[in-house]
C-alpha positions in Angstrom: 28.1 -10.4 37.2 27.4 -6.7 37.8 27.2 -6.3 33.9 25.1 -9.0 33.3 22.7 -8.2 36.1 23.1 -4.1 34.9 22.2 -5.5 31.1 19.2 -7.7 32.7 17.8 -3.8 34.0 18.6 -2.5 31.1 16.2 -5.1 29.2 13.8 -5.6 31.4 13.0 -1.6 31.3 13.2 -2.1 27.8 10.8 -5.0 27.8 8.1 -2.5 29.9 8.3 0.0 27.4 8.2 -2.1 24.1 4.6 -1.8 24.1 5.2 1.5 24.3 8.1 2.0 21.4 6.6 0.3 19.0 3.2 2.1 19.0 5.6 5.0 18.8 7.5 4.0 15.6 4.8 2.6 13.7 3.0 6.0 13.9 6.4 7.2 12.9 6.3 5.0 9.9 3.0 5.5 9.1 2.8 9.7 9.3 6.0 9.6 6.8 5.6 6.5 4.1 4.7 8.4 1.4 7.3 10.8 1.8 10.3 10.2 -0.3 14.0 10.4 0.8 13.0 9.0 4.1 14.7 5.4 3.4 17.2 5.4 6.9 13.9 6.7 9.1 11.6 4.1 7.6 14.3 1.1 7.8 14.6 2.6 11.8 10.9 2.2 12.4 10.5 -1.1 10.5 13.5 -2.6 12.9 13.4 -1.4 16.2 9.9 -3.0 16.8 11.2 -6.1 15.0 14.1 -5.4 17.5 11.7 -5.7 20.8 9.9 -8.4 19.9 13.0 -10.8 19.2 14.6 -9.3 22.4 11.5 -10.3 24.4 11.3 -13.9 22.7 15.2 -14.0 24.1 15.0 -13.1 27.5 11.1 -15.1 27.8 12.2 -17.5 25.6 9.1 -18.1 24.4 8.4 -17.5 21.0 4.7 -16.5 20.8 4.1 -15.7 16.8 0.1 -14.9 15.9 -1.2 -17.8 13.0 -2.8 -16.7 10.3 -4.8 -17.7 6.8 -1.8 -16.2 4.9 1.1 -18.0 6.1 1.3 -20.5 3.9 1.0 -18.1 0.3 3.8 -15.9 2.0 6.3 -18.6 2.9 5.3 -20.1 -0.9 6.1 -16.4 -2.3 9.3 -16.3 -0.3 10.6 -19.4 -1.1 9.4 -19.6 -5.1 10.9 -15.8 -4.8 14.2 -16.9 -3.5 14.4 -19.9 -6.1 13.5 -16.8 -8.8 16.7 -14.7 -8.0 18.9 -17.9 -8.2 17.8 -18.3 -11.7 17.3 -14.9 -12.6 18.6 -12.9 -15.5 20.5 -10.5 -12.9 21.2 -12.4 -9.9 22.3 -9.1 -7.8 19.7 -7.6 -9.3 17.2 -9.7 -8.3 18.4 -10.6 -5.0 18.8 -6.6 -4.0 14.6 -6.7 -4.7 14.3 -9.6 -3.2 16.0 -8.6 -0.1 13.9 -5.2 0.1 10.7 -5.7 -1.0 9.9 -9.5 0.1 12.0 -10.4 3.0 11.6 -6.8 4.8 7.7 -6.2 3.5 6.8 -9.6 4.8 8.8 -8.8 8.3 7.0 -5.9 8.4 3.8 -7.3 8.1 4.6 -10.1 10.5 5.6 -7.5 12.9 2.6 -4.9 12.4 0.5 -8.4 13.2 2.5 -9.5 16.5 3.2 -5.9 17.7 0.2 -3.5 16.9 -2.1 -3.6 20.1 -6.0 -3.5 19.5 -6.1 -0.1 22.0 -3.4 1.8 20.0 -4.7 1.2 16.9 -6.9 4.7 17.2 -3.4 6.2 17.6 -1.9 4.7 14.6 -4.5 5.4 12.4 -4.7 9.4 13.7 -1.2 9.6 12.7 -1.8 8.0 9.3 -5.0 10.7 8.4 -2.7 13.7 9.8 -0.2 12.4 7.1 -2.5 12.5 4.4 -3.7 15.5 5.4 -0.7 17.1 5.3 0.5 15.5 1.9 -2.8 16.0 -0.1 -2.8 19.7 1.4 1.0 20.3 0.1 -0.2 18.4 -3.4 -3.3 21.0 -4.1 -0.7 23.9 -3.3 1.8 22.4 -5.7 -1.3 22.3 -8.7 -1.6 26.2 -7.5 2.1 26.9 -8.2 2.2 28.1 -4.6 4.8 25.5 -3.8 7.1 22.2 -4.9 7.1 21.0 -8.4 5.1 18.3 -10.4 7.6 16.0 -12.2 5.0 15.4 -14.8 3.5 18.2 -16.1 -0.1 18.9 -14.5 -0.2 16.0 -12.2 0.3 16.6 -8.4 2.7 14.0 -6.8 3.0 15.9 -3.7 6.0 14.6 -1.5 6.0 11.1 -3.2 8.4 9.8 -6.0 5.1 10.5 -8.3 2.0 10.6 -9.3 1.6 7.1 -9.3 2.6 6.5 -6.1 0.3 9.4 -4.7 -2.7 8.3 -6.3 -2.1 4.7 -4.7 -1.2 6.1 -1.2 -4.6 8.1 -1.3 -6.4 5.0 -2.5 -5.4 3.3 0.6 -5.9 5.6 2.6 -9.1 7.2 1.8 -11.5 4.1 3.5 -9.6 4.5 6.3 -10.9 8.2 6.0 -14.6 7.2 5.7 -14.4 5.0 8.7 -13.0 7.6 10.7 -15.8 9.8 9.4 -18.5 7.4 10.4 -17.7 6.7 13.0 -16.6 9.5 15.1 -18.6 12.2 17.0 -20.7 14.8 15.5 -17.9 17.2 16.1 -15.1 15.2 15.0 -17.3 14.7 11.5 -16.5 17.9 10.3 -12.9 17.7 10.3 -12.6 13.8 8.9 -15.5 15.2 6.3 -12.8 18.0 5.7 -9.7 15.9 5.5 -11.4 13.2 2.9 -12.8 16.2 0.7 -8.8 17.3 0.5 -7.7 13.8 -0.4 -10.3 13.1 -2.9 -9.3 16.7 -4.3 -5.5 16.1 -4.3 -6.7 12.7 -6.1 -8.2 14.0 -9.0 -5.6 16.7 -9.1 -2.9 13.5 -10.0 -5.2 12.8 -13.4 -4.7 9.2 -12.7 -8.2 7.0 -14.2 -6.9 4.3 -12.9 -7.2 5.5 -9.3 -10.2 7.5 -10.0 -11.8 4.2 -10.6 -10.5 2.2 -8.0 -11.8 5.1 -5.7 -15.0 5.2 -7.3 -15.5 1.5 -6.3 -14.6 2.1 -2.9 -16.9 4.9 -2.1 -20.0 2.5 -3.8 -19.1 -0.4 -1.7 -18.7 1.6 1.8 -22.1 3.6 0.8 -23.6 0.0 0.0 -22.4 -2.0 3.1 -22.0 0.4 5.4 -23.7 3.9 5.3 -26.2 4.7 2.5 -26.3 8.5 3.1 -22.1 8.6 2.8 -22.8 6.8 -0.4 -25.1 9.7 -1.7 -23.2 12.6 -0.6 -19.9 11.0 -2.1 -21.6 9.8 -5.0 -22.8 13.5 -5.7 -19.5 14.9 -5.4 -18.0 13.0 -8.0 -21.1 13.9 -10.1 -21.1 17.4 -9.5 -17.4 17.6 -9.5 -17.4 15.6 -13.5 -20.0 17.8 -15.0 -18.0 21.2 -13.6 -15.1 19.8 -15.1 -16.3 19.3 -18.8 -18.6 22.1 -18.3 -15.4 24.5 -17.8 -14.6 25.8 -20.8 -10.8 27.3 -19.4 -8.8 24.7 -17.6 -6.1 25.9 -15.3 -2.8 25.6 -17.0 -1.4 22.6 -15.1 -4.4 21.0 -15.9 -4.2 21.7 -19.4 -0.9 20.4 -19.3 -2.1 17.1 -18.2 -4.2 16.7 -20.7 -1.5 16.5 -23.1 0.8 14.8 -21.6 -1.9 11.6 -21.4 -2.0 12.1 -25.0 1.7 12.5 -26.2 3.7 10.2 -23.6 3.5 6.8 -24.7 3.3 5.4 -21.6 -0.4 7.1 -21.1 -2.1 5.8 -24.2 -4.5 2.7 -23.5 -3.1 1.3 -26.8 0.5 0.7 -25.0 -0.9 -1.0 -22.2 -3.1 -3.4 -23.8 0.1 -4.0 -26.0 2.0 -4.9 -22.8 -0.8 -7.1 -21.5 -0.8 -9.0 -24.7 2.3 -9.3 -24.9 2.9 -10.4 -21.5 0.2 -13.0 -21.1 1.9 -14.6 -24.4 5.4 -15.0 -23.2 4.3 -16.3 -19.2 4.8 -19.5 -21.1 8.6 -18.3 -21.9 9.7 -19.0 -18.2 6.8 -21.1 -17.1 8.1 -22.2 -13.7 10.8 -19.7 -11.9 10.2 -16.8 -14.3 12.9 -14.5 -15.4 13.9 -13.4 -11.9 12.1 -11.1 -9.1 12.1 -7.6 -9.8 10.5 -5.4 -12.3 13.1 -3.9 -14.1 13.8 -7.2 -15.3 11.4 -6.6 -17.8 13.4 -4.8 -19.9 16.4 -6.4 -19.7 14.5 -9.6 -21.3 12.4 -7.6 -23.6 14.2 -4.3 -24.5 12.1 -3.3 -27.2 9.3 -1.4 -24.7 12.2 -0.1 -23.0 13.6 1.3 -26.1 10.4 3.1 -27.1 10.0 5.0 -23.5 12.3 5.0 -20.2 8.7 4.1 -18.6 7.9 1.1 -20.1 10.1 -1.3 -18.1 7.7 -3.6 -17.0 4.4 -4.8 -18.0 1.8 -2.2 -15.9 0.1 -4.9 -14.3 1.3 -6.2 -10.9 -0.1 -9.7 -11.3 1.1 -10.3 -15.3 4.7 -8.6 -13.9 4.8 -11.3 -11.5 4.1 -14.0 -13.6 6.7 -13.2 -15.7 9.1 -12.5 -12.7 8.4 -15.4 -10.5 6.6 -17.8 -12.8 3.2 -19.5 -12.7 3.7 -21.1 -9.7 5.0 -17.5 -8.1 1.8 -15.8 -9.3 -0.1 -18.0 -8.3 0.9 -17.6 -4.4 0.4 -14.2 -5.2 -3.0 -14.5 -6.3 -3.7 -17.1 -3.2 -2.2 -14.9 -0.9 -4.8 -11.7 -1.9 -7.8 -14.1 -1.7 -6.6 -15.3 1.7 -6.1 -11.5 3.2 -9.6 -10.4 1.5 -11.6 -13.8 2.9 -10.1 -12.9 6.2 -10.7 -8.9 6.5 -14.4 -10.2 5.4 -14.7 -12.8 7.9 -13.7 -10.5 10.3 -16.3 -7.7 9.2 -18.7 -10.4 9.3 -18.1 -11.4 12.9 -20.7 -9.2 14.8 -18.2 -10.0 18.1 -15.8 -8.0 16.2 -15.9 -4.7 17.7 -13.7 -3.1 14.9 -15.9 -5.1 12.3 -15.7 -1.7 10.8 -12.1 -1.0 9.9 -12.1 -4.6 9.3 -14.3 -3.1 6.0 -12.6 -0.1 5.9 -9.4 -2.3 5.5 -10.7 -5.0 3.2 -11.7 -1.8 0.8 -8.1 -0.5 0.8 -6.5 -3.5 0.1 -9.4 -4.1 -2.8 -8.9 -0.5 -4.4 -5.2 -1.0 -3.9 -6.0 -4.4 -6.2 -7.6 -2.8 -9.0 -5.3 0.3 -9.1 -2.4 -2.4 -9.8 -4.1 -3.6 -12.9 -3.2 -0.8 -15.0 0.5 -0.7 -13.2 3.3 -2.3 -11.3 2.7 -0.7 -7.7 3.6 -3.6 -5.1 6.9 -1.8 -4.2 8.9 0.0 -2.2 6.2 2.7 -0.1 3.4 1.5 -0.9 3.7 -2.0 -0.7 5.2 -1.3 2.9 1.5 1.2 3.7 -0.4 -2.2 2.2 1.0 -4.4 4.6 1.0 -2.1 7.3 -2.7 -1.7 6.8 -3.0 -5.7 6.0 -1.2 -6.4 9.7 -3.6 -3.7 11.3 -6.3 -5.8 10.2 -5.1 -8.9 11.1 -4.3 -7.4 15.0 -7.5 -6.7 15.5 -8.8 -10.0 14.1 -10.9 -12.2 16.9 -9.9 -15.3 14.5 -5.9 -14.8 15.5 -4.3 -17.4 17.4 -1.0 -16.9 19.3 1.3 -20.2 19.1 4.4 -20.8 21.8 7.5 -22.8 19.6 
């Protein structure tokens, strides 16, 4: 008895501060996501919020989960998913990707909805822009030579695995930068205006088009919507910064170096990508209905010959044609339901005028678009930055008016 009622204490001072610990670990989580190497921390602050909540549905017992317009396309993804890795090419494989991107993104994204509180949201988001600052300051001293190393020569991948998965971390988070911009004081202005200049720098220091055009759309549709005079002064930055940069006759060596290397690697030339598009659209019919199992690498082991030609051409650099041919039609076309269903949503919400975050509602619906057209041109929905997506994608959905909480 005096153990049970000691545990009881123990859970019901637990249960008072979840609220608490889980605001805490999901700034964790979100200052150090695009660090790499930081795969035990991030597992610790996915699960210990996870942890609270099913702890407090045990001792309530009252299972309150928050409905949503995506429910549905998820459990269709997990299940086609599932039936994928049974029928997949390699089953371990595919069920090790299976178990770490799908079952733990989608957790995490169900938990970011049912445990992120509308009034530490602020908090959340402070520690996500400090992050970037501090990653996007380390990348423009790693173009310097001052510190680190690029991987690829020229283009800044800070404390990521890369340059790819850089240039889609700032994508997603530079909205959140101009909301914070917009919307703070006068005072605060100058050091949000500071922090995006440094993330749009770093950006263009990665020599990634793909992002530099997914950013581009953002900043139009946030000057459009949102603030017309944001849309100028960005929209002259970008100007100013392209005609410096082709009226430079000396580019920096690193920068030099890029250059070249979009020219010589095969897996920068717009002739291999279109090559892996066609090719991939034509053979969706190969494995029409559970595809060749979940996971990208699977690619190759089905189609060797890209894989033969460069180490990066495992896949088809394009998220949706990769999960065609990984899941099937049926899987890709949850996929695509899914992303409709979180962008009606996020613009439902910034419709709402009783919304009083109808703003990052925006803000959000913008990262997850520029997120969308930076995966046209690669395979990005994985590991970090699928996990930053859905963290941002169950931000928005907390703060949603729409949200209704259901006892089972």
């Amino acid at each position: 008895m005096f153990i049970n009622n000691y545990t009881k204490d123990i859970l019901k001072i637990m249960l008072y501060k979840r609220e608490l610990i889980s605001q805490f670990f999901f700034m964790v989580l979100i200052f150090i996501l695009p660090f790499a190497h930081t795969m035990t921390l991030r597992l610790l602050a996915i699960f210990i919020p996870v942890l609270f909540w099913f702890i407090e549905i045990i001792v309530k017992r009252d299972f309150k989960f928050k409905r949503t317009g995506i429910d549905l396309p998820v459990l269709l993804l997990l299940i086609w998913g599932l039936l994928s890795t049974i029928f997949s090419v390699d089953i371990r494989y595919s069920f090790k990707e299976y178990r770490a991107e799908m079952l733990i993104g989608f957790l995490f994204l169900y938990s970011s909805i049912n445990n992120i509180e509308r009034r530490h949201v602020d908090r959340i988001l402070d520690a996500l822009i400090i992050g970037a600052a501090v990653v996007s300051i380390y990348g423009i001293l790693e173009y310097m030579g001052i510190t680190g190393h690029m991987k690829s020569a020229g283009r800044v991948d800070s404390v990521t695995p890369d340059y790819n998965y850089f240039s889609t971390y700032l994508i997603l988070v530079l909205p959140i930068l101009f909301y914070r911009f917009y919307m703070s004081s006068a005072k605060m202005r100058v050091i949000y205006f500071s922090v995006t200049l440094i993330a749009t720098t770093a950006l263009i220091l990665t020599f990634t088009r793909a992002a530099w055009i997914a950013a581009f759309f953002e900043m139009i549709l946030f000057g459009v919507f949102i603030n017309r005079k944001v849309l100028i002064i960005l929209f002259a930055v970008v100007i100013i910064g392209y005609i410096g940069f082709q009226l430079k006759k000396e580019y920096p060596f690193a920068a030099k170096e890029a250059l070249k290397a979009q020219v010589i690697h095969p897996a920068y030339t717009y002739n291999d990508r279109m090559e892996l598009w066609r090719f991939g659209i034509i053979h969706l019919k190969d494995r029409p209905v559970f595809g060749f199992g979940y996971g990208r690498a699977n690619f190759a082991k089905v189609y060797p010959e890209f894989f033969k030609r460069s180490v990066l051409l495992f896949h088809t650099h394009n998220t949706f044609l990769n999960i065609g041919l990984e899941l099937g039609i049926p899987g890709l076309i949850a996929l695509i339901w899914l992303f409709w269903a979180i962008l009606k949503s996020l613009w439902k919400d910034w419709k709402d005028r009783f919304n009083e975050q109808r703003i990052l509602s925006f803000a959000i619906l913008l990262s997850v678009i520029g997120f969308l057209i930076r995966v046209q041109f690669d395979h990005l929905l994985v590991d970090e930055m699928a996990l930053m997506l859905w963290l941002l994608i169950g931000i928005g959905f907390a703060i949603s008016n729409r949200k209704e909480a259901v006892s089972i």
